[in-house]
C-alpha positions as CSV (number, residue, x, y, z in Angstrom):
1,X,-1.2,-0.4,-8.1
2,X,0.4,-2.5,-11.1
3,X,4.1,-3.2,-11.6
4,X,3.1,-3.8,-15.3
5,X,2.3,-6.1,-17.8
6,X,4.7,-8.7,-18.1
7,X,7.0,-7.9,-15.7
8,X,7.2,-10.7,-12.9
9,X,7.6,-9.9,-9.2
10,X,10.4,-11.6,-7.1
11,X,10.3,-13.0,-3.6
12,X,12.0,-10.7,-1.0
13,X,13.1,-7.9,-4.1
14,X,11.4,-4.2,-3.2
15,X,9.1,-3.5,-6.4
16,X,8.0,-0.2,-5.9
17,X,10.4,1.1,-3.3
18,X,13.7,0.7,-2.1
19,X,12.9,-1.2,0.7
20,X,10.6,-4.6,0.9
21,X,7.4,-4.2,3.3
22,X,7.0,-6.2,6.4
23,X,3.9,-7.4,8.3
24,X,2.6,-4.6,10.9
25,X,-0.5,-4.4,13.0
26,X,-2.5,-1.5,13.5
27,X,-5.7,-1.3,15.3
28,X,-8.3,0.8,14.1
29,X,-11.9,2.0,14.0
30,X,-14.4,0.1,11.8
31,X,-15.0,4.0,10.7
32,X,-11.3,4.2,9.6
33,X,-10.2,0.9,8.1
34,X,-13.9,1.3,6.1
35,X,-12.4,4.7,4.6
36,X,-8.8,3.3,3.9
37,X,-10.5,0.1,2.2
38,X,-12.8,1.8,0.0
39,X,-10.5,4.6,-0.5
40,X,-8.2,1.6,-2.0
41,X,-10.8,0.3,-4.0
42,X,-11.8,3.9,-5.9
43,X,-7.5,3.9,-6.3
44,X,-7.2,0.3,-7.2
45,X,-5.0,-0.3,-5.1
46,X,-4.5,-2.5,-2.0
47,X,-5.1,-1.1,1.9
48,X,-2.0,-1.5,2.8
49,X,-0.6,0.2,-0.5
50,X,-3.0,3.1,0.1
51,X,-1.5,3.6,3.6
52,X,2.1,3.4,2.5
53,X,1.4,6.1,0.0
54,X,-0.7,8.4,2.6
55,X,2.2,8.1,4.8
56,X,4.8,9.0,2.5
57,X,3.1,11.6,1.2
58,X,2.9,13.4,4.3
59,X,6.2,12.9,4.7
60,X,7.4,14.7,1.7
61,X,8.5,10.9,0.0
């Protein structure tokens, strides 16, 4: 996911949410983190980007 063209992101200011995103760990499967990294890929989109948006979706975000 893009911000668009010629616009500049800023250290420590959210871009496409209110709040900025920290470091987290999660452990999980080589089945799963091989289904949220290609699932990224088809979406363009990073992992962790692709997570974010999973969760807020099922939480009605």
């Amino acid at each position: 996911m893009t911000i668009g063209k010629g616009k500049k992101r800023v250290k420590n200011q959210p871009v496409l949410y209110e709040e900025l995103k920290k470091c987290r760990g999660i452990y999980l499967t080589d089945t799963a983190w091989d289904f949220v990294r290609l699932s990224a890929i088809k979406l363009e989109m990073s992992a962790s980007e692709y997570v974010e948006q999973l969760i807020r979706e099922q939480q009605g975000r």
